[in-house]
MARNU-415095 format. One record per atom (N, C-alpha, C, O, CB): x, y, z; residue in one letter. Coordinates in steps of 0.2 Angstrom, whole numbers, padded with zeros to 4 digits, always signed. Last residue first. Glycine has a CB too. Example, Ala and Ser with C-alpha at 12.3 -4.5 7.8 and 13.67 -1.06 7.14 Angstrom:
<marmis>
+0064-0011+0035s;+0068-0005+0036s;+0064+0000+0039s;+0067+0006+0040s;+0070-0003+0029s;+0066-0028+0039a;+0062-0022+0039a;+0066-0016+0039a;+0071-0017+0042a;+0057-0022+0045a;
</marmis>
This chain:
<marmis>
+0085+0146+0043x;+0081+0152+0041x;+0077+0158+0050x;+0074+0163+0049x;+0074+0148+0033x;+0099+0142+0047x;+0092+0139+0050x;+0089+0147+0046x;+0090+0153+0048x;+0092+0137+0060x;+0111+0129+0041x;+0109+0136+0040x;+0102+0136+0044x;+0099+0130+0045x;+0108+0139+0030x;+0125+0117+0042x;+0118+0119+0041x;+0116+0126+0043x;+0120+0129+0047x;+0112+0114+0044x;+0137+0106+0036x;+0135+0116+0040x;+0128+0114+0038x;+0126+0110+0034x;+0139+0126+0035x;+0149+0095+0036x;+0142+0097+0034x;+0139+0102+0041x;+0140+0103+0047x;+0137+0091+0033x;+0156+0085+0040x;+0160+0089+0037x;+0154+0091+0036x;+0151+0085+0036x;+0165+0087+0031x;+0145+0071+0044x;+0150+0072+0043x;+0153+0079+0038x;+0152+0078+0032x;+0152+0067+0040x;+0129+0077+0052x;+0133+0072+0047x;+0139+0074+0045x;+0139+0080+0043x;+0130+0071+0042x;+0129+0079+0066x;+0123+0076+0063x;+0127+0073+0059x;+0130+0068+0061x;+0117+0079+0060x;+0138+0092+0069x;+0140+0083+0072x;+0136+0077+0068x;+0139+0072+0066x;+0137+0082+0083x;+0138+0107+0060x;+0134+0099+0064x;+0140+0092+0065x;+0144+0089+0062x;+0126+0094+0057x;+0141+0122+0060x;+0145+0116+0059x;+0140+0109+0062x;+0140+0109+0069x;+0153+0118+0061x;+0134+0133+0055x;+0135+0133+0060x;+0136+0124+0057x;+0133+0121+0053x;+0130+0136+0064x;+0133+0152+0047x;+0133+0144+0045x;+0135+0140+0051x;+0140+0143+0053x;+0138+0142+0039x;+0130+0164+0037x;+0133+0162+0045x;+0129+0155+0046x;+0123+0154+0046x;+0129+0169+0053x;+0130+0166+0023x;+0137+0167+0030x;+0137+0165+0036x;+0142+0163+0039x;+0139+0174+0033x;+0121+0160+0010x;+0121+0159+0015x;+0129+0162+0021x;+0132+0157+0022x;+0119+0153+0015x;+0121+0161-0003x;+0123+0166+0001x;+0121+0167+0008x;+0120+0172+0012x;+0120+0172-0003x;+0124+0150-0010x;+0118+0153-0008x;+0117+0159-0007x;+0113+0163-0010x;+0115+0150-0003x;+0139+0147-0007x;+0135+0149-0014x;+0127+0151-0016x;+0125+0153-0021x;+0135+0143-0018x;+0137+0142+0005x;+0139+0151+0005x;+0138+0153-0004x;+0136+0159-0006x;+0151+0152+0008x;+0133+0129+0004x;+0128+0135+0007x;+0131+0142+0006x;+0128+0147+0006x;+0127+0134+0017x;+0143+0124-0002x;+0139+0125-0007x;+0132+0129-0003x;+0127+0132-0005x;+0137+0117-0011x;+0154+0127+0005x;+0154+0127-0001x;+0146+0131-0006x;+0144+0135-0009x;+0156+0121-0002x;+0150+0117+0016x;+0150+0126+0018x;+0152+0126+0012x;+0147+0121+0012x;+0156+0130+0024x;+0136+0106+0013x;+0143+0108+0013x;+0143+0115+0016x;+0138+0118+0018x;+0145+0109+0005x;+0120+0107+0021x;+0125+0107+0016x;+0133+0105+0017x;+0135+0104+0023x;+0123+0113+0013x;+0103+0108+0026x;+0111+0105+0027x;+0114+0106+0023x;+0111+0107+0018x;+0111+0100+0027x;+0092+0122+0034x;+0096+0118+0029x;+0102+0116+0026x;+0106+0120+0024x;+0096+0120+0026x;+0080+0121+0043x;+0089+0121+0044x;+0087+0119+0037x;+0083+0115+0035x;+0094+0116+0051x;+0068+0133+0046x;+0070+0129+0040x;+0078+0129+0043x;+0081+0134+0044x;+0068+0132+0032x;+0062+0145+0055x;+0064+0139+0055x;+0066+0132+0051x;+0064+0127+0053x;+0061+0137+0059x;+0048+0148+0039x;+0054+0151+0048x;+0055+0143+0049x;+0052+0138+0047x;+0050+0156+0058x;+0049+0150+0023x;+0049+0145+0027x;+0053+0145+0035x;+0059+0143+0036x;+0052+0140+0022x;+0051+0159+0014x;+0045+0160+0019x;+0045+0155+0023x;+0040+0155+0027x;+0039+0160+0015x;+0064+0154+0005x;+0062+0161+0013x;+0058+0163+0016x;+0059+0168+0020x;+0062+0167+0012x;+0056+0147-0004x;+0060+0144+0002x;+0061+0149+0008x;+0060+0148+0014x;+0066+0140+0000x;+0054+0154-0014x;+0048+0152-0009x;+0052+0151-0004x;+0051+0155+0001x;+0044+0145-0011x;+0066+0154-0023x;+0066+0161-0019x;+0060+0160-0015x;+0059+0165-0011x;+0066+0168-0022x;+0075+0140-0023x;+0070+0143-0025x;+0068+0149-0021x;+0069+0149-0015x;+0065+0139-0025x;+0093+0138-0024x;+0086+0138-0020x;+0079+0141-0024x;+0080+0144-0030x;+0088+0145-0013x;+0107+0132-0035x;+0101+0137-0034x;+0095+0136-0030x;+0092+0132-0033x;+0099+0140-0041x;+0109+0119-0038x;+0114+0127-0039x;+0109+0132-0037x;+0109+0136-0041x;+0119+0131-0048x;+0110+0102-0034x;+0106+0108-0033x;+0110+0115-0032x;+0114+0117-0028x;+0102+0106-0026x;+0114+0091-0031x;+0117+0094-0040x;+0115+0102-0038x;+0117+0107-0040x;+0111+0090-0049x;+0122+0086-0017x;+0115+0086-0021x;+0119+0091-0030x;+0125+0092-0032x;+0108+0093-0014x;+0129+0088-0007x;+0132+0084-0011x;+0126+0084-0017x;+0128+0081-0021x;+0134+0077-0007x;+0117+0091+0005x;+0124+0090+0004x;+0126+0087+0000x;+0126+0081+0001x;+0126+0088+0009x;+0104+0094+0007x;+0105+0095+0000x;+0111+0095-0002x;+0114+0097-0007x;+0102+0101-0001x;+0091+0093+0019x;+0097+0090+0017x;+0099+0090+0009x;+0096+0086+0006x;+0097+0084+0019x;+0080+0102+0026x;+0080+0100+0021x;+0088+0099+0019x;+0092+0104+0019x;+0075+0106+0017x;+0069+0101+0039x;+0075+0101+0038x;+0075+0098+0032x;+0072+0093+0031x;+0078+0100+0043x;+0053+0107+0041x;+0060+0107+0045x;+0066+0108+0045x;+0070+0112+0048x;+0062+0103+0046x;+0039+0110+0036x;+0046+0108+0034x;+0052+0109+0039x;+0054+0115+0038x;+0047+0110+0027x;+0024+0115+0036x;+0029+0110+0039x;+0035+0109+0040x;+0037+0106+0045x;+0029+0105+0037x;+0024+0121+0023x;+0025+0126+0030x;+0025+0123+0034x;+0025+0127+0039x;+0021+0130+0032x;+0026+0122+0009x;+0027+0115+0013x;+0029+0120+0020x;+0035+0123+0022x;+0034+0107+0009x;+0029+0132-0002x;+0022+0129+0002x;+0021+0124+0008x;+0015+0123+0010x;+0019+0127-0002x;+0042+0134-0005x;+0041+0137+0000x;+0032+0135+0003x;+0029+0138+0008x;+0044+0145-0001x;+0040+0126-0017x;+0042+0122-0011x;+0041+0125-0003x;+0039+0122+0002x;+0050+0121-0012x;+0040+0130-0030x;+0032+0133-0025x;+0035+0128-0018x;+0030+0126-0015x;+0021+0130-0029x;+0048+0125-0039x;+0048+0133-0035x;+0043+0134-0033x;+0041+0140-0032x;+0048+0139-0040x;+0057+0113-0034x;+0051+0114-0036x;+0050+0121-0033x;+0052+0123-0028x;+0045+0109-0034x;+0075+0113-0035x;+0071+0110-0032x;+0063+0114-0033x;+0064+0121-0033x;+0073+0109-0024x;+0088+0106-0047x;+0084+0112-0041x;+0079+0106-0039x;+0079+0100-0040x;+0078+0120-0046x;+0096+0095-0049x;+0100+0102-0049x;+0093+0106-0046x;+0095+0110-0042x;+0103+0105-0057x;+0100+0078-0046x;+0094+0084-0045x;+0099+0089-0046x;+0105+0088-0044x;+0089+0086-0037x;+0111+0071-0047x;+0108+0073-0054x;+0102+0079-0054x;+0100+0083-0058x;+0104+0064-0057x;+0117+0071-0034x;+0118+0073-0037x;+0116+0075-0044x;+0119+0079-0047x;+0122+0071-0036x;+0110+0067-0021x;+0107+0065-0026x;+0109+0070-0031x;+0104+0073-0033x;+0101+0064-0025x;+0118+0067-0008x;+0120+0064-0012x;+0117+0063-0020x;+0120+0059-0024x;+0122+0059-0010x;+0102+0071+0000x;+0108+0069+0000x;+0112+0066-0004x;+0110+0060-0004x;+0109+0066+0004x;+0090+0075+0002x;+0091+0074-0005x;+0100+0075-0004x;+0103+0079-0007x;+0087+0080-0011x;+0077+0075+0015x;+0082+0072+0012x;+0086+0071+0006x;+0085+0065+0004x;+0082+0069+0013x;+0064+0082+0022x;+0064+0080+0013x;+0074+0081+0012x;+0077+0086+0009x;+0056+0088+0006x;+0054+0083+0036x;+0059+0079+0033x;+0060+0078+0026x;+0056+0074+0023x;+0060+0073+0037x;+0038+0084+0034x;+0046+0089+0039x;+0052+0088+0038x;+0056+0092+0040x;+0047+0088+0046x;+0024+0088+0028x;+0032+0086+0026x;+0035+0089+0029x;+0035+0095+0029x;+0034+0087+0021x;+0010+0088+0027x;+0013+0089+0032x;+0021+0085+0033x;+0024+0081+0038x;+0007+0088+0036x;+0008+0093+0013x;+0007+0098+0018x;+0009+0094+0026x;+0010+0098+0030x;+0000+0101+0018x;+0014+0092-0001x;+0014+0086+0003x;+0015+0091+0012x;+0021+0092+0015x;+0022+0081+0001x;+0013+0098-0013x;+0008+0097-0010x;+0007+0092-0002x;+0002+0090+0001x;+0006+0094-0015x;+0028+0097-0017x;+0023+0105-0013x;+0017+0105-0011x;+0015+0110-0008x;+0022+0110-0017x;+0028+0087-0026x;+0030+0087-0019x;+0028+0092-0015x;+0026+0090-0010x;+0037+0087-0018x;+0022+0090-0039x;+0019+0091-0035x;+0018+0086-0025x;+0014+0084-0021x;+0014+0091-0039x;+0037+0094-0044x;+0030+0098-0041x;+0027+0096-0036x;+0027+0099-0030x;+0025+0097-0045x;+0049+0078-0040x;+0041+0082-0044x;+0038+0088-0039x;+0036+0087-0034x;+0034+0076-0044x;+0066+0083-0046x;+0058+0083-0038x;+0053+0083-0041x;+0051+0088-0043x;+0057+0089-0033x;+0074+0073-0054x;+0071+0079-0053x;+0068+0076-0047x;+0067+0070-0045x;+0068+0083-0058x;+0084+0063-0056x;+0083+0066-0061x;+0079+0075-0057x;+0081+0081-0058x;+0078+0060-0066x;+0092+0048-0049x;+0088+0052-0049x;+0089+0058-0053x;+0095+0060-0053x;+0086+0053-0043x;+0103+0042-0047x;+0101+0040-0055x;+0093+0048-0053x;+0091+0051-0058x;+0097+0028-0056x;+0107+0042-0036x;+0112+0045-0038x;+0108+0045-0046x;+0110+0049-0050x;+0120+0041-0036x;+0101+0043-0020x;+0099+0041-0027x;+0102+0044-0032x;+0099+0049-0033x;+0093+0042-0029x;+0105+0046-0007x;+0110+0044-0011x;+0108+0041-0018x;+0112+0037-0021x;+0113+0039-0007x;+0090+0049+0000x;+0098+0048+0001x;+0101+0043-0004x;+0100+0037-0005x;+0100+0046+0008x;+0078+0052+0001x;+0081+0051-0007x;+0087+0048-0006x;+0090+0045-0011x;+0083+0059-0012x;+0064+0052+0012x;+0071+0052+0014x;+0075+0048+0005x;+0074+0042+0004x;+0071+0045+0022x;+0055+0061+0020x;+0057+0057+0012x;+0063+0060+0012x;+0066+0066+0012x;+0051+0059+0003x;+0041+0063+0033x;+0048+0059+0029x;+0049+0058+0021x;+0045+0054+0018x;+0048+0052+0032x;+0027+0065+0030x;+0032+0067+0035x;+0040+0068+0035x;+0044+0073+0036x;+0030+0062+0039x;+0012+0063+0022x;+0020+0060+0024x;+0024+0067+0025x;+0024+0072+0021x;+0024+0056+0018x;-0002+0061+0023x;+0002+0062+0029x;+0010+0061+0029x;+0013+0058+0034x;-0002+0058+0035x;-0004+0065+0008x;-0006+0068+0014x;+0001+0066+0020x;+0006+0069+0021x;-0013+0064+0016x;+0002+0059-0005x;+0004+0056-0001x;+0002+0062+0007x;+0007+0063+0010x;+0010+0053-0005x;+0000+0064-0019x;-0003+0062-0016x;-0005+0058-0008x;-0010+0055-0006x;-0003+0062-0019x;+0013+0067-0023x;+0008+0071-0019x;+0004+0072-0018x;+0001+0078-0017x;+0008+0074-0018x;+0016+0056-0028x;+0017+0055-0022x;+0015+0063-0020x;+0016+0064-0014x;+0024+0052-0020x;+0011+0056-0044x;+0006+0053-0038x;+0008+0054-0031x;+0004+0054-0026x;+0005+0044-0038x;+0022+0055-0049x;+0020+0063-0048x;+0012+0061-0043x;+0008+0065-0040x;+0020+0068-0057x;+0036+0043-0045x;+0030+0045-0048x;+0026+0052-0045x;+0028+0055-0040x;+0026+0040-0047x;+0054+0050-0049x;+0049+0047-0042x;+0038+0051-0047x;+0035+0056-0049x;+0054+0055-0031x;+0065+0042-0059x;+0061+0048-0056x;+0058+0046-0050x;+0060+0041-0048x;+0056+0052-0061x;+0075+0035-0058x;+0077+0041-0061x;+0072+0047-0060x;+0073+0053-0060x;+0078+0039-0067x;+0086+0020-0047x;+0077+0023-0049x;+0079+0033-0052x;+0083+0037-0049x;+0069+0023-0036x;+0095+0016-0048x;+0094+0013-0054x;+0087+0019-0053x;+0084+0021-0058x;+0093+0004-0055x;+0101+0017-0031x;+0105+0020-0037x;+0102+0020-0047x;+0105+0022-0051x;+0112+0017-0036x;+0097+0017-0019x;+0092+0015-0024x;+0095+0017-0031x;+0092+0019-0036x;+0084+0019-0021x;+0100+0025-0004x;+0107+0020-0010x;+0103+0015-0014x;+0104+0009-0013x;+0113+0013-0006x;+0084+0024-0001x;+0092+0026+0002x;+0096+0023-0001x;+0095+0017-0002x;+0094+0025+0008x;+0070+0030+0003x;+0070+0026-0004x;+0079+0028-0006x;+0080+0031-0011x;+0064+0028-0010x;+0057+0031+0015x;+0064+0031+0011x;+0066+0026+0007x;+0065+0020+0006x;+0069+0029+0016x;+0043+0037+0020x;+0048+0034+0013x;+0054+0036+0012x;+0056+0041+0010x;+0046+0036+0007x;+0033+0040+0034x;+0039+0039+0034x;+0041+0035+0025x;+0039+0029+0025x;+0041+0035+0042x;+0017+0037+0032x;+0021+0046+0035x;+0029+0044+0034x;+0032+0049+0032x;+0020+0050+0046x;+0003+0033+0025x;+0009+0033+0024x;+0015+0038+0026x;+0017+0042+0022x;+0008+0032+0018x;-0010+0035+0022x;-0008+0032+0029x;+0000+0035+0029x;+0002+0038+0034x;-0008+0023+0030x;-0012+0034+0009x;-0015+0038+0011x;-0012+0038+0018x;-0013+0044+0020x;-0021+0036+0010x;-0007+0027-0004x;-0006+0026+0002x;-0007+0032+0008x;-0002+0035+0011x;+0000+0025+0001x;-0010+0029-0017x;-0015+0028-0014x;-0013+0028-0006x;-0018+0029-0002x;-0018+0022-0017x;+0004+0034-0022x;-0001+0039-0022x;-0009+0038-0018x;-0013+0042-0016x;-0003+0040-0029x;+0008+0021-0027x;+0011+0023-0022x;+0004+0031-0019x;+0000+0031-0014x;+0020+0026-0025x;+0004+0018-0039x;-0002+0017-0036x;+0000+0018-0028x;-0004+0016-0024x;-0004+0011-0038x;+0017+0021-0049x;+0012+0024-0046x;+0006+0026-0042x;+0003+0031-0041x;+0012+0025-0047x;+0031+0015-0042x;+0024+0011-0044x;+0019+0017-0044x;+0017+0019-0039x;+0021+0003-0037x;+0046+0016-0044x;+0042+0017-0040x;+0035+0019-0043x;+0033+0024-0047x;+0044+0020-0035x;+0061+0009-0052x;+0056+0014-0049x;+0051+0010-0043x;+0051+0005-0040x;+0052+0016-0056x;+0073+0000-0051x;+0071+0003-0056x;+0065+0008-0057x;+0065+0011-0062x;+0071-0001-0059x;+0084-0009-0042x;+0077-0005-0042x;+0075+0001-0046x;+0077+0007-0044x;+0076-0002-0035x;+0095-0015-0040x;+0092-0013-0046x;+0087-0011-0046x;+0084-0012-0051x;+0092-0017-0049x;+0098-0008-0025x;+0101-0005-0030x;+0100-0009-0038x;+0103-0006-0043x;+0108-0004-0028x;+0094-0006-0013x;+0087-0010-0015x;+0092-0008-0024x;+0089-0007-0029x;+0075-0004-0013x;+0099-0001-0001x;+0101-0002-0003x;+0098-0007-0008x;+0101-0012-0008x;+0105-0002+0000x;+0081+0001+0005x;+0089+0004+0008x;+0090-0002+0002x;+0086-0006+0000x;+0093+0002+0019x;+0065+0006+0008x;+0069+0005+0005x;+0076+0005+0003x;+0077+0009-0001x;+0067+0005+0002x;+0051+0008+0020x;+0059+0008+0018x;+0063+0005+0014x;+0064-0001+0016x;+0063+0006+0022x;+0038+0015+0023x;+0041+0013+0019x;+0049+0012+0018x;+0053+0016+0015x;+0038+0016+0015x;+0025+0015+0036x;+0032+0015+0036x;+0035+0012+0028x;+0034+0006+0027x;+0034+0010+0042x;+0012+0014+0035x;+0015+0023+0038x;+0022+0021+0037x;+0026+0026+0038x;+0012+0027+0048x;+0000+0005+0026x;+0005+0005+0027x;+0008+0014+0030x;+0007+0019+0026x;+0007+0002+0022x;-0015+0002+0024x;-0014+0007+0029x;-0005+0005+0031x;-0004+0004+0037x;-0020+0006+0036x;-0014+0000+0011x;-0017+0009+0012x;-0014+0009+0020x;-0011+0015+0022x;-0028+0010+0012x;-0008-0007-0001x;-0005-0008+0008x;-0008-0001+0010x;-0004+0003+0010x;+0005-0008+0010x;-0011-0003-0014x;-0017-0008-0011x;-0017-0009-0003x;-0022-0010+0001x;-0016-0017-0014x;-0001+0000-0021x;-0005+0005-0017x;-0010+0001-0012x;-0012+0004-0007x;-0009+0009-0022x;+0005-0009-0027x;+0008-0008-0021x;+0004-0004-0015x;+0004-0003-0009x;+0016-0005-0022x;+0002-0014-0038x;-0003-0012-0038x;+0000-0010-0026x;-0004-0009-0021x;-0010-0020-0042x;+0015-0018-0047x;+0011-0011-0048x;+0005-0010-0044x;+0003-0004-0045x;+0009-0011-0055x;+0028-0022-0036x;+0021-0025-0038x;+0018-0018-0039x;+0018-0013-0035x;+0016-0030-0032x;+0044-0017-0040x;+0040-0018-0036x;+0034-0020-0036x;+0034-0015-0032x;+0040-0017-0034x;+0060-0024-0046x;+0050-0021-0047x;+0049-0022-0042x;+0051-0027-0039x;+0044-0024-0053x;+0071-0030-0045x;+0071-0025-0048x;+0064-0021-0049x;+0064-0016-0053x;+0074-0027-0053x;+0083-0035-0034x;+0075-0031-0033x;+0074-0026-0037x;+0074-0020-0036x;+0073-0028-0026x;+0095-0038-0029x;+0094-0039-0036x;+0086-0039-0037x;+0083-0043-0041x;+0097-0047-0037x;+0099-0034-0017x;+0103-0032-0020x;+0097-0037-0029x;+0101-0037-0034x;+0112-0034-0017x;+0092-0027-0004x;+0091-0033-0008x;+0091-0031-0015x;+0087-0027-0017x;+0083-0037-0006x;+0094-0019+0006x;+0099-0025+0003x;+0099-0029-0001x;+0103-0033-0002x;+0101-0028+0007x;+0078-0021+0014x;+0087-0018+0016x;+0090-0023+0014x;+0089-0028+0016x;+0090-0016+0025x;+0063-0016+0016x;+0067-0022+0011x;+0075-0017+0010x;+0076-0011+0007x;+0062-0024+0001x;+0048-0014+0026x;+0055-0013+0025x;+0061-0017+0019x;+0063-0022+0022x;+0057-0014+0030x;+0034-0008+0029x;+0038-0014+0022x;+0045-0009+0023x;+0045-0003+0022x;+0034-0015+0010x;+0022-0008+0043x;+0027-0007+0039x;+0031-0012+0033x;+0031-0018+0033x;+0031-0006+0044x;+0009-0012+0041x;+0010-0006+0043x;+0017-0003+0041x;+0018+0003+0039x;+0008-0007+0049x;-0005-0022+0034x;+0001-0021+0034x;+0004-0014+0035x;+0002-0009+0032x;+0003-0023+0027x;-0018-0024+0031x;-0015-0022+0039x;-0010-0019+0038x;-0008-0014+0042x;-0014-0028+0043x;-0019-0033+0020x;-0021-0025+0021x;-0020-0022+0028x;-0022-0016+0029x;-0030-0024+0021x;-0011-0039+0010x;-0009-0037+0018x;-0012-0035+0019x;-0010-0033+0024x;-0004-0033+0020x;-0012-0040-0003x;-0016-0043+0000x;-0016-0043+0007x;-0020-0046+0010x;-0016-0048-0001x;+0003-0036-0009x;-0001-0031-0009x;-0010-0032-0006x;-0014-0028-0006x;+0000-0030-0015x;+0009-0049-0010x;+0009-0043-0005x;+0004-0038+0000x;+0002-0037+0006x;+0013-0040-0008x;+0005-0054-0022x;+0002-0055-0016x;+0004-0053-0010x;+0002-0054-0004x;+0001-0062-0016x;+0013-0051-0030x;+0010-0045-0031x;+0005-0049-0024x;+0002-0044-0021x;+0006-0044-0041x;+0033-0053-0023x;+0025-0057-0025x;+0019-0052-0024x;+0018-0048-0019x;+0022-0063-0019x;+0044-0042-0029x;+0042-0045-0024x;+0035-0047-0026x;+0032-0043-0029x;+0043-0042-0018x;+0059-0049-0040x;+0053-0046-0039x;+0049-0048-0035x;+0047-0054-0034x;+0050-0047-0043x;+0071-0055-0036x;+0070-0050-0041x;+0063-0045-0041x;+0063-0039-0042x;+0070-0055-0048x;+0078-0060-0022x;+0071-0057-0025x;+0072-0052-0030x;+0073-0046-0029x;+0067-0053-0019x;+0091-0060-0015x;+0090-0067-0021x;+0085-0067-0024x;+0084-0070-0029x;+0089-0075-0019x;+0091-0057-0002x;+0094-0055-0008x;+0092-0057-0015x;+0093-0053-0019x;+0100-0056-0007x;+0082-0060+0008x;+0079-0056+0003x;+0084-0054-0003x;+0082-0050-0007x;+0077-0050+0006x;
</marmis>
């Protein structure tokens, strides 16, 4: 898969298709606009996919769809505003999109979200002020992130760990902080 600039819009002809994983495929720069067409895809991974230049917004049809990672993707700058349209996802996983720009909005639509990973994505500085609506949510990773400031929703959220630096959680005003094995040098907070 390294040698794929672009993957065949006859992909999108799967209809079964449950999981697309594409790890490493270092010269992938589009992906077929009509990608929505994989409805009953629940697994999306995209790892080190680094000319990857976005994401399709026909992503929004994926109605099935509970797990997106889209991990060391360092060219993609936003994420389409269709993905909350994305019901049953669960997982979104940003790690290390270092070109990313912001969260869309309407990420807060994504009611049954437990996992929302923004690890190393240094260009986000906040996160959507109605976030504290995702009353699923679990655990929210924000270590290394651009992110100076919480949304004051996010306090309605019990049981929320939140990952970070000890730096940048005590800049919250977070004190009592509890050190993880999970990921290197990193505290998390549990509301």
């Amino acid at each position: 898969m390294r040698e794929i600039k672009h993957l065949p819009d006859s992909i999108c002809m799967l209809k079964h298709l449950k999981s697309l994983e594409l790890e490493s495929s270092l010269l992938l720069e589009k992906l077929p606009d009509d990608l929505g067409r994989l409805q009953c895809l629940e697994k999306l991974h995209l790892m080190d996919c680094i000319s990857l230049g976005g994401i399709p917004n026909s992503i929004g049809n994926m109605k099935r769809l509970k797990r997106f990672r889209l991990t060391h993707c360092r060219q993609v700058e936003k994420l389409p505003e269709e993905i909350g349209s994305l019901e049953c996802l669960e997982e979104l996983d940003l790690e290390d999109c270092i070109s990313l720009r912001d969260i869309p909005n309407n990420v807060c639509k994504l009611k049954s979200l437990i996992y929302l990973f923004l690890r190393f994505c240094i260009r986000v500085k906040k996160l959507p002020k109605e976030l504290g609506c995702l009353k699923c949510l679990k655990e929210l990773n924000i270590d290394g992130s651009g992110i100076s400031r919480l949304p004051q929703s996010i306090y309605q959220l019990k049981s929320l760990c939140i990952y970070g630096s000890r730096g940048q959680l005590e800049s919250y005003g977070f004190t009592s902080l509890t050190m993880t094995s999970r990921y290197r040098a990193s505290y998390y907070v549990e509301l």
